[in-house]
C-alpha atoms as an extended CHARMM CRD file, in Angstrom:
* protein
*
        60  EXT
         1         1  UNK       CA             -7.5950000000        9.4490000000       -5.6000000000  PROA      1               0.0000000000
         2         2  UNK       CA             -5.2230000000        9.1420000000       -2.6690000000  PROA      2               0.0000000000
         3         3  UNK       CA             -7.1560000000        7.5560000000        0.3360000000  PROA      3               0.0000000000
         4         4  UNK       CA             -4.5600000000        9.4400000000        2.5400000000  PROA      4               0.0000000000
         5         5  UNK       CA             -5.9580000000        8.0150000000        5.6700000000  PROA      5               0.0000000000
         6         6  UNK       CA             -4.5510000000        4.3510000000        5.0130000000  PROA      6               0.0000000000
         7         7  UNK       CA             -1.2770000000        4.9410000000        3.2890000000  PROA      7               0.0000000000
         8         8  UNK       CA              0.9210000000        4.7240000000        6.6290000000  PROA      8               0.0000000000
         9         9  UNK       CA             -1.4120000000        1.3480000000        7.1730000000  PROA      9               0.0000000000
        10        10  UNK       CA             -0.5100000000        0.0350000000        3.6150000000  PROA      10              0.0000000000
        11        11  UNK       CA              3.0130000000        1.4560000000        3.9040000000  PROA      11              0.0000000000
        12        12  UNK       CA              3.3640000000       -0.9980000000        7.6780000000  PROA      12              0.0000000000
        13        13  UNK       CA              1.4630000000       -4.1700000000        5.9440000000  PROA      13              0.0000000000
        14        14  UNK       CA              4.6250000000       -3.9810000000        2.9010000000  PROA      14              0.0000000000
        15        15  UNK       CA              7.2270000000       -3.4290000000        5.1890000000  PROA      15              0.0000000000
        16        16  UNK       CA              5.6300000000       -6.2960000000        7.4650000000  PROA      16              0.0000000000
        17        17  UNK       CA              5.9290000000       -8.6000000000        4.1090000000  PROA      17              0.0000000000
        18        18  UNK       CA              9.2300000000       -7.6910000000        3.4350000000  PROA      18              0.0000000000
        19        19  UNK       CA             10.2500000000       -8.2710000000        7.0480000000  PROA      19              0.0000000000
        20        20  UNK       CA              8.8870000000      -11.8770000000        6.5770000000  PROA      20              0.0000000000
        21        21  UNK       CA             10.5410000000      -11.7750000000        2.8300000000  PROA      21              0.0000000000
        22        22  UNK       CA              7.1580000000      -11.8520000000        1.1330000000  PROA      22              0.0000000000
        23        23  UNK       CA              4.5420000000       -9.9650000000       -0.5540000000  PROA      23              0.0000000000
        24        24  UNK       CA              1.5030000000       -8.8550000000        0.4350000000  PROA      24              0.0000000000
        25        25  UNK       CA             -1.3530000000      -10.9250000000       -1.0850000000  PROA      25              0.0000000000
        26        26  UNK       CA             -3.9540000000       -9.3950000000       -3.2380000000  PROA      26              0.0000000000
        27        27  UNK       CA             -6.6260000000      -10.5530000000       -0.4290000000  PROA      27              0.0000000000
        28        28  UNK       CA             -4.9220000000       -9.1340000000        2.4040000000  PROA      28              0.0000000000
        29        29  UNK       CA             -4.4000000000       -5.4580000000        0.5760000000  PROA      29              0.0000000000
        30        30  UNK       CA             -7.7890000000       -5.7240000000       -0.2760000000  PROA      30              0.0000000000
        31        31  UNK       CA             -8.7740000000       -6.2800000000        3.2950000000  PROA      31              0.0000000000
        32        32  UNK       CA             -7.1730000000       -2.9140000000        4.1550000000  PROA      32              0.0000000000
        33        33  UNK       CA            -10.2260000000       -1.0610000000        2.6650000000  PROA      33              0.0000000000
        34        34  UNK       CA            -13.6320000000       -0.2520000000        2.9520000000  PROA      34              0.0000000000
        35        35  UNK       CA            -15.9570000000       -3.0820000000        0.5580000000  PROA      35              0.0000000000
        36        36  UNK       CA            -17.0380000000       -0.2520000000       -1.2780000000  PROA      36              0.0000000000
        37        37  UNK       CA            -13.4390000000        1.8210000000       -2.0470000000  PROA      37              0.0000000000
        38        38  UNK       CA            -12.9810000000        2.2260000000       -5.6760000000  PROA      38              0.0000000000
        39        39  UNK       CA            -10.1430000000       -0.2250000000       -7.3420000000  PROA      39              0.0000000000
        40        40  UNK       CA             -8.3990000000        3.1500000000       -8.3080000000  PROA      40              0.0000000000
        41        41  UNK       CA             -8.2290000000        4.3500000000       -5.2000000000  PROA      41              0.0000000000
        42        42  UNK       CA             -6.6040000000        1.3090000000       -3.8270000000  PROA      42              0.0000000000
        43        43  UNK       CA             -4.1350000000        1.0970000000       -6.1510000000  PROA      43              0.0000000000
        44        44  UNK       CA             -3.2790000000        5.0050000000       -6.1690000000  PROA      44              0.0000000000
        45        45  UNK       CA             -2.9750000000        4.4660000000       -2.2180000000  PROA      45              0.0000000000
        46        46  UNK       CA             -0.9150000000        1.9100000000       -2.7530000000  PROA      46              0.0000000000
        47        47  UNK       CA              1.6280000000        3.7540000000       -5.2650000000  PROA      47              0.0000000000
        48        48  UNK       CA              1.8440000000        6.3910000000       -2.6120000000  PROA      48              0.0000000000
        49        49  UNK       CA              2.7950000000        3.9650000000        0.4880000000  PROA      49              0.0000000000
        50        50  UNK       CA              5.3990000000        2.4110000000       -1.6590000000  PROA      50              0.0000000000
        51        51  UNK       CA              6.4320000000        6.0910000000       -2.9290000000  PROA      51              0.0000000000
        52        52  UNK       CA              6.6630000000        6.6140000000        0.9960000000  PROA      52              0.0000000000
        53        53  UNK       CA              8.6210000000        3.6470000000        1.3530000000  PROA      53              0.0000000000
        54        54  UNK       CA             11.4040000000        3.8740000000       -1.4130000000  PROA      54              0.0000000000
        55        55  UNK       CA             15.1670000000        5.3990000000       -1.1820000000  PROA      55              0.0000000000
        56        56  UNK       CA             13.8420000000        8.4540000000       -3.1860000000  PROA      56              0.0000000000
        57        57  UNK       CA             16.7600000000        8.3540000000       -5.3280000000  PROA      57              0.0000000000
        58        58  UNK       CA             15.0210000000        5.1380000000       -6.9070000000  PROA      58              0.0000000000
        59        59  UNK       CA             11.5640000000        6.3820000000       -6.9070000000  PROA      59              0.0000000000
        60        60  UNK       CA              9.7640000000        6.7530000000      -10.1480000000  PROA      60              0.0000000000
């Protein structure tokens, strides 16, 4: 499930990385959650903010 509340704050922490021309680290988009947020979650929120972020023309 889409934790809609955090994508635009997952979609600023990549676009902060790729300002710096890095990634995000595992720890830091872990941070970006509640201790007890399901892994699936995460990772479906995540999808979405980099959905959000892509030229939609190269979107999957």
């Amino acid at each position: 499930m889409i934790i809609v509340d955090k994508i635009t704050e997952v979609a600023e922490a990549l676009l902060q990385s790729a300002k710096e021309e890095s990634v995000l680290s595992m720890a830091a988009f872990h941070k970006l959650f509640k201790d007890n947020t399901l892994e699936n979650d995460k990772y479906d929120t995540l999808e979405s903010a980099s959905r959000a972020l892509a030229y939609p023309r190269f979107a999957i």
